[in-house]
C-alpha positions as CSV (number, residue, x, y, z in Angstrom):
1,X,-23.7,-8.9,7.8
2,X,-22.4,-12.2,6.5
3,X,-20.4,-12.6,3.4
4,X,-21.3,-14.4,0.6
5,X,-17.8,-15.5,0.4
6,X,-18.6,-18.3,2.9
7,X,-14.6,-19.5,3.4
8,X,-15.9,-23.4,2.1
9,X,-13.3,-24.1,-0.6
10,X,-16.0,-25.9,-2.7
11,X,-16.9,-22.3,-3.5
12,X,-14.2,-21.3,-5.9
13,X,-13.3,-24.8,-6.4
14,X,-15.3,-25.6,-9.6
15,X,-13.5,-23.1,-12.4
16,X,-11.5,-24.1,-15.4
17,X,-8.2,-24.7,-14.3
18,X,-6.3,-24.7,-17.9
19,X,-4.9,-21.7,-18.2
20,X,-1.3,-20.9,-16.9
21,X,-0.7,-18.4,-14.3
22,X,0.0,-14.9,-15.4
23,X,3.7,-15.0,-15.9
24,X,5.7,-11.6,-15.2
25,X,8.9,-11.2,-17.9
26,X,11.4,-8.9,-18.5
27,X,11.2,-7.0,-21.6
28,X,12.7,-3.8,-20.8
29,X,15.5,-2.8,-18.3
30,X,15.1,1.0,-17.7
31,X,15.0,2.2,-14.2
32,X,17.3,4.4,-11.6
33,X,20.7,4.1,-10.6
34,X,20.9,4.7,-6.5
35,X,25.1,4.7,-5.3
36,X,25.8,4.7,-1.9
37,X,29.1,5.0,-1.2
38,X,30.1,3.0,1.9
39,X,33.5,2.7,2.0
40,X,36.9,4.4,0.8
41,X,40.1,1.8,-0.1
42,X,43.2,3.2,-0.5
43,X,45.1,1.8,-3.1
44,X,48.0,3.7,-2.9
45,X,49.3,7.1,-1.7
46,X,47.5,9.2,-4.5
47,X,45.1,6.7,-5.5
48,X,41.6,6.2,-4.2
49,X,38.7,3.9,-5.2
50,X,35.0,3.9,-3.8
51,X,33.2,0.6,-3.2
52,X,29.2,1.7,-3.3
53,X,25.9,0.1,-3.6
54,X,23.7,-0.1,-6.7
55,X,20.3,-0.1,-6.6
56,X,18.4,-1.0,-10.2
57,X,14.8,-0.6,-10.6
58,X,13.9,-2.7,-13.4
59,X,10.4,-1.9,-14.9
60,X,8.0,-5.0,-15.2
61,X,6.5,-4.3,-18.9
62,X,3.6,-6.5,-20.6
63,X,1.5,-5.9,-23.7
64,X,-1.7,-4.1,-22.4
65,X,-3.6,-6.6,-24.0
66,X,-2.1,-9.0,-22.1
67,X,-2.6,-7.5,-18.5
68,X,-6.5,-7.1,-19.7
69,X,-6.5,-10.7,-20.5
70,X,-4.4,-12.1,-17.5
71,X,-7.5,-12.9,-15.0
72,X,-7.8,-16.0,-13.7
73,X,-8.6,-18.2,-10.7
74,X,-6.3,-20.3,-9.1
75,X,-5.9,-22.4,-5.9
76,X,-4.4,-20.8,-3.5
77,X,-0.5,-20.5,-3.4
78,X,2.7,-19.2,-1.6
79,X,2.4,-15.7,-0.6
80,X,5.7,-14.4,-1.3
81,X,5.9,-10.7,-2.1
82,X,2.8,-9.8,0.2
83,X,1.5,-6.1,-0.5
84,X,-1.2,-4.3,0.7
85,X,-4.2,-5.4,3.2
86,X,-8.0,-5.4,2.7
87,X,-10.5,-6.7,5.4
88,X,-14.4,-7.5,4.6
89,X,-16.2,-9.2,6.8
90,X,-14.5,-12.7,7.9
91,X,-12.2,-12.2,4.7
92,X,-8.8,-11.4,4.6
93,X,-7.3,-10.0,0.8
94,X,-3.4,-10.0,0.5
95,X,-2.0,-8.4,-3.0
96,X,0.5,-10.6,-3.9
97,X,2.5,-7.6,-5.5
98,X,2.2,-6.8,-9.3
99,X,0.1,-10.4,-9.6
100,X,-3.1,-10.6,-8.3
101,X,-4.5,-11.4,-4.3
102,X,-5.0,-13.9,-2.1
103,X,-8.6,-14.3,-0.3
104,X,-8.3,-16.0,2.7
105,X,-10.9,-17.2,5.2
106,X,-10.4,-15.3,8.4
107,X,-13.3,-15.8,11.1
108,X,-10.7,-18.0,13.1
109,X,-7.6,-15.5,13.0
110,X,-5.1,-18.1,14.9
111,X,-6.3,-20.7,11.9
112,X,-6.9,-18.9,8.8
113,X,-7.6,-21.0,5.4
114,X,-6.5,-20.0,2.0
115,X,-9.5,-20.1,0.0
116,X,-8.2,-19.0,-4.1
117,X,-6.0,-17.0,-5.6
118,X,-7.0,-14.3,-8.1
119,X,-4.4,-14.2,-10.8
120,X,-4.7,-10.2,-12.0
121,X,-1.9,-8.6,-13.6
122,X,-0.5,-5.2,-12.2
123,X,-2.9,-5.0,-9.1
124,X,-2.1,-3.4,-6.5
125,X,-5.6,-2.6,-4.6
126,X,-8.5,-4.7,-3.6
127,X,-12.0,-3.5,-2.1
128,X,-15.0,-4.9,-1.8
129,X,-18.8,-3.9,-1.9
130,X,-21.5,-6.7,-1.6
131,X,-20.7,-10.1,-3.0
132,X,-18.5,-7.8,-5.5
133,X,-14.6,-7.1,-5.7
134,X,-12.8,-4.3,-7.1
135,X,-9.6,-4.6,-8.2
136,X,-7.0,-1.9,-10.1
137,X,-5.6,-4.3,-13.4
138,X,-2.9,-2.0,-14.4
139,X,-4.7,1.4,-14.9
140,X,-8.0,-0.4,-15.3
141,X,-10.4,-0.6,-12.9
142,X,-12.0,-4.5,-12.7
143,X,-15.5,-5.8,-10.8
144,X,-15.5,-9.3,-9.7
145,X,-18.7,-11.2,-8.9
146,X,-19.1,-13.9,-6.4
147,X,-22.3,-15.8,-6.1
148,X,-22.3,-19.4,-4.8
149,X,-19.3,-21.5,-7.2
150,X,-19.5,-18.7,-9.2
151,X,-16.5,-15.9,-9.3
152,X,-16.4,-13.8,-12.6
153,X,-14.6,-10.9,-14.2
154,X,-18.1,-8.7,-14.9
155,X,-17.0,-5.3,-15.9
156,X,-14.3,-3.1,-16.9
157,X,-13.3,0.4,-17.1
158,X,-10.2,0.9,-18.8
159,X,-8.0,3.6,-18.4
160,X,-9.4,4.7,-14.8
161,X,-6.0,5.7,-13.3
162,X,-3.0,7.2,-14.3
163,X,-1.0,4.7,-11.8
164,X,1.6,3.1,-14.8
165,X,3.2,4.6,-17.8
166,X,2.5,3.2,-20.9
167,X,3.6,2.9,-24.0
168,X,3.6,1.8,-27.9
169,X,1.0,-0.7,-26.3
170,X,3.1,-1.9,-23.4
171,X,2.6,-1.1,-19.6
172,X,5.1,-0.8,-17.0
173,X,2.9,-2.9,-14.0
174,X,5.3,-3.1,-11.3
175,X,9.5,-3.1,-10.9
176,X,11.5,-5.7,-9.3
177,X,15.2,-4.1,-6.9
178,X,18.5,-5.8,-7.8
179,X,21.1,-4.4,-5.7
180,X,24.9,-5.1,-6.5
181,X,28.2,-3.7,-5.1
182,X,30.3,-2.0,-7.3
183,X,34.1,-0.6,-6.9
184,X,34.8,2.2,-9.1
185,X,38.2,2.6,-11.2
186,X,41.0,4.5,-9.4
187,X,41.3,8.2,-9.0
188,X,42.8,10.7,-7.1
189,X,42.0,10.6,-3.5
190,X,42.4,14.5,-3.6
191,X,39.4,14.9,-5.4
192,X,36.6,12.4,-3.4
193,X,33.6,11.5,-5.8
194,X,30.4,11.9,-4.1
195,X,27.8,11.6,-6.4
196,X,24.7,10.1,-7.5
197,X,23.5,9.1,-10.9
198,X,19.6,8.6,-10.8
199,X,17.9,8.1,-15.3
200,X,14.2,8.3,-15.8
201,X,12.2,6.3,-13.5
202,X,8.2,5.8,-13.4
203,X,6.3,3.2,-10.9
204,X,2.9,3.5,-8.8
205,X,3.2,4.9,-4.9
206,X,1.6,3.7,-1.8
207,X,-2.1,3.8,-0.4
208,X,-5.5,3.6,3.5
209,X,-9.1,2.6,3.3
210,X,-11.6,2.7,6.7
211,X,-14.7,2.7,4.1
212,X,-18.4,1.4,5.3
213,X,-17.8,-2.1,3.7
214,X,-14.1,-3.2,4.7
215,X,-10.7,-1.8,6.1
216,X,-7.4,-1.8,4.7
217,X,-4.1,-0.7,5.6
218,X,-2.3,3.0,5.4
219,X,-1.0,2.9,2.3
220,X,-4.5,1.8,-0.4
221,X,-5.1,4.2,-3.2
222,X,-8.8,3.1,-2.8
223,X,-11.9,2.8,0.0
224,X,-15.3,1.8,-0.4
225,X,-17.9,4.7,2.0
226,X,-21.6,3.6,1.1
227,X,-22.0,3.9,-2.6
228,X,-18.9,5.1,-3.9
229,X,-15.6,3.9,-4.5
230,X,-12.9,6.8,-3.7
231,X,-9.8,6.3,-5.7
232,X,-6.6,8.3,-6.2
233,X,-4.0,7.9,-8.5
234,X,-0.9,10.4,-8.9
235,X,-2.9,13.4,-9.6
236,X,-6.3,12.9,-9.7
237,X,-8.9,11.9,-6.9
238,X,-11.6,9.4,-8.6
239,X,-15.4,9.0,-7.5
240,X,-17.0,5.8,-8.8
241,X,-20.8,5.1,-8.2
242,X,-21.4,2.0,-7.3
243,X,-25.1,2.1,-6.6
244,X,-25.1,-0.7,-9.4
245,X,-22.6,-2.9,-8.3
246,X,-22.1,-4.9,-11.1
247,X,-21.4,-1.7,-12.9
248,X,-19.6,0.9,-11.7
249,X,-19.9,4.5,-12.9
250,X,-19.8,7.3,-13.8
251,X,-16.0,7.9,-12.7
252,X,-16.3,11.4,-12.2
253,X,-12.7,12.5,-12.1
254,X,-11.4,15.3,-9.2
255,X,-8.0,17.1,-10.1
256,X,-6.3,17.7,-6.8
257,X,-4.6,21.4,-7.7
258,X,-0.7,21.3,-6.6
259,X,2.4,19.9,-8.3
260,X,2.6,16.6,-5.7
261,X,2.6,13.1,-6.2
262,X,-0.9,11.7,-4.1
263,X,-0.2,8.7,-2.3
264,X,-3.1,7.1,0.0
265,X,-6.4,7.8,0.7
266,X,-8.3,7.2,4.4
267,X,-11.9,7.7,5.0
268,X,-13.5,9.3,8.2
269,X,-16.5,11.0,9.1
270,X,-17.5,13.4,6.1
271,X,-13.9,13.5,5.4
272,X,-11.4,12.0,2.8
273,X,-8.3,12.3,4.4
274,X,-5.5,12.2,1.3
275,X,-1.7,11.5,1.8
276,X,0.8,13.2,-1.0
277,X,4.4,13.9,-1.0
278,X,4.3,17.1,0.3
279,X,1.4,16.9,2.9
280,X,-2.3,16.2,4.0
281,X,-5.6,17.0,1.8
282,X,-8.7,17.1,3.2
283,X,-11.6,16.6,1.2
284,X,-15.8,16.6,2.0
285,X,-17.5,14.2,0.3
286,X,-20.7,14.1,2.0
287,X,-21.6,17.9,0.5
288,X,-21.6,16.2,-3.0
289,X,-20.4,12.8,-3.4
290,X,-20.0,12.8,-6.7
291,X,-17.4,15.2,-6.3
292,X,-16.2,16.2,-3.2
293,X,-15.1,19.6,-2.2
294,X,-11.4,20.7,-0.8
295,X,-11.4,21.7,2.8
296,X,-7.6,22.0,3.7
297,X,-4.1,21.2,3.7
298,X,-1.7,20.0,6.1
299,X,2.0,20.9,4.8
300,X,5.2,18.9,5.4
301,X,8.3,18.3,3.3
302,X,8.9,16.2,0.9
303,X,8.5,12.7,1.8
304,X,5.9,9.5,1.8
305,X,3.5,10.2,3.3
306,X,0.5,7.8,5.0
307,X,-2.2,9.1,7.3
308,X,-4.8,7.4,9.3
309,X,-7.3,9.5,11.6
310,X,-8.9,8.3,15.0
311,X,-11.9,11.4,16.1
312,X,-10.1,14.6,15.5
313,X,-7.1,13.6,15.6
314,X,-4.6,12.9,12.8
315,X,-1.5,10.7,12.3
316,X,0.9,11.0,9.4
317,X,4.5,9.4,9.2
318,X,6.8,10.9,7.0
319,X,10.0,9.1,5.4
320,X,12.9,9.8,2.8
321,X,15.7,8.0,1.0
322,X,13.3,6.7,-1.6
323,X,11.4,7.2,-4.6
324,X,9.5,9.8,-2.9
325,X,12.5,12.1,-3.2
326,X,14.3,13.9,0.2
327,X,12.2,14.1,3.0
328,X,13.0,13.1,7.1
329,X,11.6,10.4,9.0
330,X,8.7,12.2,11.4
331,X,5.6,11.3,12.7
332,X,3.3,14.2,13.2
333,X,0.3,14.5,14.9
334,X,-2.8,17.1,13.5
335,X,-6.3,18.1,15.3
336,X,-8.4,18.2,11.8
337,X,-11.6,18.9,13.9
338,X,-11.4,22.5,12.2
339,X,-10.2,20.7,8.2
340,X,-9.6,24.2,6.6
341,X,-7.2,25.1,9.1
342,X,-5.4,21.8,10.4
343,X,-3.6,22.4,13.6
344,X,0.1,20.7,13.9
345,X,0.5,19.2,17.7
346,X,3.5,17.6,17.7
347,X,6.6,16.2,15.7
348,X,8.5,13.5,16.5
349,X,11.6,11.9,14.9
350,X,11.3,8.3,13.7
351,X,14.0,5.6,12.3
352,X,12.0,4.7,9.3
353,X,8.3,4.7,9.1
354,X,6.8,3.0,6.1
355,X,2.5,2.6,7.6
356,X,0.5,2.9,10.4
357,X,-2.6,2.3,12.5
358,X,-4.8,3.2,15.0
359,X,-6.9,2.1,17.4
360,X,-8.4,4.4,19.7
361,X,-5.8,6.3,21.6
362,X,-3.3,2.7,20.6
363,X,-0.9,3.7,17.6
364,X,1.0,1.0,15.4
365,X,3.8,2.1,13.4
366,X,5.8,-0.2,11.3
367,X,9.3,0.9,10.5
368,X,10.3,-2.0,8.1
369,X,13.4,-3.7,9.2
370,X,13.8,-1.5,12.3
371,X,10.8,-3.6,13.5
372,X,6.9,-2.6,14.9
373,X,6.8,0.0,17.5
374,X,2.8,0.0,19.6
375,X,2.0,3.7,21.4
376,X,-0.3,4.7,24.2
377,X,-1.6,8.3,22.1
378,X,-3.6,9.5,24.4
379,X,-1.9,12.4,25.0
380,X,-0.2,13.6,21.4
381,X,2.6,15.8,23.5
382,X,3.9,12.7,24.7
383,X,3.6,9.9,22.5
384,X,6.9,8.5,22.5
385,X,7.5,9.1,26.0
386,X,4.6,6.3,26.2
387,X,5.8,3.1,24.6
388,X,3.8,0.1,24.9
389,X,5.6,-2.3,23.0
390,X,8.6,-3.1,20.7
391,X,8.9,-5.8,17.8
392,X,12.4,-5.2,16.5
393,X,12.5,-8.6,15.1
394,X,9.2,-8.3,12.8
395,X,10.2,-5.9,9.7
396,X,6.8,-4.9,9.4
397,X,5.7,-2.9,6.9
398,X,2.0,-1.8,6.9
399,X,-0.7,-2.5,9.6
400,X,-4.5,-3.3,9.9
401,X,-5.6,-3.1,14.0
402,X,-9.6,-4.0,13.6
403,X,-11.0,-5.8,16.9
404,X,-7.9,-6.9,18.9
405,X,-7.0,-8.6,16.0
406,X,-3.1,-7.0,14.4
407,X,-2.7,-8.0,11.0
408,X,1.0,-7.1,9.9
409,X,2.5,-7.2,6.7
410,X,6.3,-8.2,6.3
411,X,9.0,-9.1,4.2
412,X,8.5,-13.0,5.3
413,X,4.6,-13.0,5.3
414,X,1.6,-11.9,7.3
415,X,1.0,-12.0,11.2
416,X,-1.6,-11.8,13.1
417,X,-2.0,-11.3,16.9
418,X,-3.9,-10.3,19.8
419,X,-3.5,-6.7,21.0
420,X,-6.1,-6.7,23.5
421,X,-3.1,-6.6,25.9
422,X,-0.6,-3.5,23.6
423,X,2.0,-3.9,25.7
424,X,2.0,-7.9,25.3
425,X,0.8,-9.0,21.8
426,X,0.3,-12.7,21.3
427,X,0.7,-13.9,17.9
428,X,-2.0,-15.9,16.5
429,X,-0.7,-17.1,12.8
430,X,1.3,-16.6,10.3
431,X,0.9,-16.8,6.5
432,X,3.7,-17.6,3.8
433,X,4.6,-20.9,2.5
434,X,1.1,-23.1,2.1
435,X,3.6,-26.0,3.4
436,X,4.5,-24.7,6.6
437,X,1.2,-24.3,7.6
């Protein structure tokens, strides 16, 4: 099926220009306090003082009326904060984080072309359906139309998801990290100070999306499987009928019954396969799409916690030291071909892994600075016995495999190369700064 969105940049190029990008200020500074203590000076025989990292979240707040009203199109621009992944058809979507997404031309993967950028305020998710886009602004849910020169904000729902606080008519849409070093005042080195000093704190999770329409990475809160739109948010699981695709609803709303924060969402088969902090939910939708019926849990500890799912088999990463509270750094490895009683194959210890991929019996797992690591699966007892392939360089965060075609997400842009050889990737592009290009 061919796209509507045609990668000609005549198509977006005749829209009003005169409004100024959606700027992102700081009106409040509320967020947590992280100290890692790195070092121990002595300053003298009884005196001690520690020299520790601080880690500040600081909350992105708008007016809500203003996130409602910051839609816009733009020509396309630096991506520099690139978030999650979205693939439809020949089109590549890249959130820029907190700001909108890029929509790039990708039926020649070594050359790609930036095509617009959508300026959207406290995005985070793109899908699409059709010649339509749906976008999360803030906790609303957005549809875009695209026909010929034409691209339009249609339709809204507000309030969808409960994905950012709000407040007093404000909305925290994103945070930005500062991270300082600080040496404390002396003390005595008889009594060491350990501690850790973490104030209220509120900000949207992760999300994976193998829908019928497009394919997105391990860590979207929303996927597109014939005529719905499957959505979670921290505690509910959303069905939205897009039959009419210029309007979608009802939003028929599922609460997911335990005390965890949900995380992603990955379509497969009948099945919704649904990350949270403390394990896999499986979900039927095909009984009743509308609202789809729980089938089973896979249990882990507290952690982060993307899934994708190849057959029968199951892959979810696991990792701690963050927001998500605790947790260890695992992959494990379930047979869901029975989902009310998911069996556990195999654990394995990882350094850091943040998303993943799969591709047949190939597994990508991106481990952030520690680099991308590439897996022969075929056998589940044995998968790290059988690596294919090691990035350390690229600090890779999530991961799209679709066709031999990698596309990798990472602190300095978005890669794409051939895997038809695993154990020999050849990079194809690279997108960040439009003048390097």
């Amino acid at each position: 099926m061919t796209s509507t969105f045609d990668g000609n940049r005549d198509l977006w190029s005749n829209f009003n220009q005169s409004k100024q990008p959606f700027h992102m200020k700081k009106i409040l500074r509320i967020g947590i306090l992280l100290t890692l203590i790195s070092s121990v000076l002595l300053s003298c025989a009884d005196k001690c003082t520690d020299t520790f990292e601080v880690t500040e979240y600081i909350p992105i707040v708008h007016q809500v009326a203003d996130v409602r009203n910051s839609f816009e199109v733009l020509e396309p621009t630096d991506i520099k904060e690139p978030g999650k992944l979205y693939v439809y058809n020949d089109l590549l979507f890249v959130v820029e984080k907190y700001k909108g997404f890029h929509i790039i031309n990708n039926s020649n993967p070594s050359a790609p072309v930036r095509i617009q950028f959508i300026g959207l305020a406290g995005c985070t998710d793109v899908v699409a359906k059709g010649t339509y886009v749906y976008a999360n602004n803030g906790n609303d849910l957005v549809t875009i139309e695209a026909l010929g020169n034409q691209y339009n904000l249609v339709d809204r729902i507000k309030n969808v998801f409960d994905l950012f606080e709000t407040h007093n008519e404000q909305i925290e849409i994103g945070f930005e990290v500062e991270k300082t070093w600080v040496t404390s005042e002396e003390y005595n080195c008889e009594k060491p100070r350990w501690f850790s000093r973490q104030e209220d704190w509120d900000l949207t999770g992760n999300s994976a999306d193998q829908g019928s329409s497009g394919r997105g990475g391990s860590t979207a809160r929303m996927a597109v499987v014939e005529n719905y739109i499957y959505a979670v948010d921290r505690r509910e699981l959303m069905s939205i009928d897009v039959s009419n695709p210029s309007a979608p609803g009802p939003v028929v709303k599922n609460n997911i019954e335990n005390w965890n924060e949900i995380e992603t969402i990955f379509p497969m088969g009948d099945y919704l396969f649904i990350g949270t902090t403390t394990g896999m939910e499986i979900y039927n939708f095909r009984q009743n799409p509308a609202s789809p019926t729980y089938e089973g849990t896979a249990e882990h500890i507290r952690s982060c916690d993307p899934v994708v799912v190849e057959g029968d088999i199951a892959y979810v990463t696991t990792y701690g030291g963050n927001l998500c509270s605790g947790g260890a750094n695992l992959l494990q490895v379930f047979n869901v071909k029975n989902p009310k009683n998911p069996e556990r194959l195999a654990t394995y210890g990882m350094t850091h892994p943040l998303a993943l991929g799969i591709d047949g019996t190939t597994l990508f797992i991106c481990e952030g600075e520690h680099g991308l690591k590439i897996f022969d699966a075929s056998n589940p007892n044995k998968i790290l016995d059988n690596k294919l392939a090691d990035l350390p360089g690229l600090q890779a965060n999530d991961v799209i495999p679709l066709n031999g075609i990698l596309i990798v997400t990472a602190n300095d842009g978005v890669y794409q190369y051939d895997y038809t050889n695993p154990r020999n990737l050849t990079l194809l592009s690279k997108l960040y700064d439009l003048k390097t290009e």
